[in-house]
Every structure is written in structure tokens, then in C-alpha cells.
C-alpha positions in Angstrom: 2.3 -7.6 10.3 0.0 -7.5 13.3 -3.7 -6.9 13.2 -6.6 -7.3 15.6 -10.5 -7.9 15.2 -13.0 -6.6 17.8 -16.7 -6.8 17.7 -19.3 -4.7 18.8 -22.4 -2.2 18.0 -22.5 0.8 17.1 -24.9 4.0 18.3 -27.4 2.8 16.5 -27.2 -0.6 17.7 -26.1 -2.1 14.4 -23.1 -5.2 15.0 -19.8 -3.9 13.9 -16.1 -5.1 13.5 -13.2 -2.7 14.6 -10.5 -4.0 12.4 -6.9 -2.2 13.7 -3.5 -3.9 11.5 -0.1 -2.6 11.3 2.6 -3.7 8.9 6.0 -3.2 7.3 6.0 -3.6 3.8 9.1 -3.3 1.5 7.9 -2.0 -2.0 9.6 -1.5 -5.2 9.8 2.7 -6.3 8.3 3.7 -9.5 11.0 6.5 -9.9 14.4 4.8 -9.3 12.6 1.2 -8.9 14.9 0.1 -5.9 13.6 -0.8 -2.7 11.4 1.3 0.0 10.1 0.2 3.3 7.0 1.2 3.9 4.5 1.1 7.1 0.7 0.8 6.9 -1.3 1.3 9.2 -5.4 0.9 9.3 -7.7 1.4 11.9 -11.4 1.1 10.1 -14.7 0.3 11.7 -17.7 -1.6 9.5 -20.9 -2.1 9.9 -22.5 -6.0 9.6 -26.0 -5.9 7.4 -28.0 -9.7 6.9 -30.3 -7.8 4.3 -28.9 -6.5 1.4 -31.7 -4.0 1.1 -30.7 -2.4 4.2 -27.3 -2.3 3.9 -27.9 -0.3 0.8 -30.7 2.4 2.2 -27.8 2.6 5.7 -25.2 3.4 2.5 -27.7 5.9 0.9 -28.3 7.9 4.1 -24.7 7.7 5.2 -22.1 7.8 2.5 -19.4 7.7 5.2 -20.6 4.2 6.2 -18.3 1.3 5.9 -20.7 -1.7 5.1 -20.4 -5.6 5.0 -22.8 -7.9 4.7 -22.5 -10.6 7.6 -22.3 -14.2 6.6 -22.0 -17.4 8.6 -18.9 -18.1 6.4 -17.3 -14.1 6.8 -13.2 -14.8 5.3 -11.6 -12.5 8.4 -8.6 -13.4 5.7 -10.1 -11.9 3.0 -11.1 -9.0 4.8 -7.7 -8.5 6.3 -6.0 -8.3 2.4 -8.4 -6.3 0.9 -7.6 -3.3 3.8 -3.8 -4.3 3.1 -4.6 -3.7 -0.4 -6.8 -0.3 0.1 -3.8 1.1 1.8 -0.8 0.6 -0.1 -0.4 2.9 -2.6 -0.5 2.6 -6.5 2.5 4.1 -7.8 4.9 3.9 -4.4 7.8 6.5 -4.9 10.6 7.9 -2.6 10.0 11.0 -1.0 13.2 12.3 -2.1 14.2 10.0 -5.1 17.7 9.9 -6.6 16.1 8.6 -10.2 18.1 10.1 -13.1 15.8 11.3 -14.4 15.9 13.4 -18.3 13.3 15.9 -18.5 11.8 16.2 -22.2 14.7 17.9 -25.1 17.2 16.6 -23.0 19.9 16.7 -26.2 18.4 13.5 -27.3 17.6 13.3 -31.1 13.9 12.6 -32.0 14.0 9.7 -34.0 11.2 11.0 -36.1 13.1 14.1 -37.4 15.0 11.5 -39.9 11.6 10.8 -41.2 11.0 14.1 -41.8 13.7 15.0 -43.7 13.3 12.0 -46.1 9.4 13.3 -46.1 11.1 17.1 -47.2 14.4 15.1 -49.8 13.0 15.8 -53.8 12.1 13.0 -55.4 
């Protein structure tokens, strides 16, 4: 994986960080659960507050807004998993899976129809 971290302000004058990474990742499929590559790539821009009250009237006004708050001890680490995290997916699947897959009344017997017909059997 490969990622890069620039600084700078944005039209408003505001500090930001430019946070680009790029990745491989080999994931397990929900459907056939073998395997899968799959490639992230991020490219996010956000916004550094010091006041907290600020940062949340900036996320009122723009709801498009990606907002931080700066801190002396910022974990670039930290920030760099959690957009690893935001962009893999939940339930990873093949485009084109090979799963055998039985679609419901596939010829299998329901397990409760035995219960049934003891429910139905005189006494």
C-alpha cells in the first residue's frame, strides 16, 4: 500500500490535509468465501479545526465538509486505517461468483413439516 499526506488551506483559508493511498487488498467473498483481490483507492481532502465549536457550525453550513480537529499529537496512522477501513466494503463479493448457490424450495425437505404431521396424528 502506498499513500501520501500534503498540507495546505483551503479557499477559505482554513489548514487542510490532502490524504491520497492506494492499495491491494486480498479479501475473503461472502458468496463462494474464496479469495478476491481487491484495489482501493482514496483521495479525500479534510479540514483541520482547534475549536470544536467551529468545527461543528463549518459541519452545519457544509454537510459535504470532511472535518478533523487538529491536535499536537494528530496519529497520521490512525488516520490512514480509518480511510482504509471507510473504503473497503462490508460484504466483499465476486462480480461474477461461481457460489452454488440453492435458491429457497430447492427439493430440500422442511424439517418442520415432521412436526406438523405429529401436530395433525390423533391422539
Amino acid at each position: 500500500m502506498s499513500w501520501s499526506l500534503e498540507g495546505g488551506k483551503d479557499a477559505l483559508s482554513r489548514s487542510t490535509l490532502h490524504l491520497r493511498l492506494a492499495g491491494e487488498f486480498s479479501l475473503v467473498c461472502q458468496r463462494c468465501l474464496t479469495p478476491m483481490p481487491f484495489r482501493l483507492e482514496a483521495d479525500s481532502t479534510l479540514t483541520l479545526f482547534t475549536n470544536e465549536v467551529r468545527l461543528e457550525s463549518a459541519c452545519e453550513d457544509d454537510d459535504t465538509l470532511d472535518a478533523v480537529m487538529a491536535d499536537p499529537a494528530f496519529d497520521v496512522l490512525a488516520l490512514i486505517e480509518d480511510e482504509v477501513l471507510l473504503g473497503l466494503p462490508m460484504a466483499p463479493r465476486h462480480a461474477h461468483c461461481e457460489a452454488d448457490i440453492r435458491p429457497a424450495g430447492s427439493g430440500k425437505p422442511n424439517p418442520f413439516a415432521a412436526l406438523a404431521a405429529l401436530k395433525r396424528k390423533p391422539e
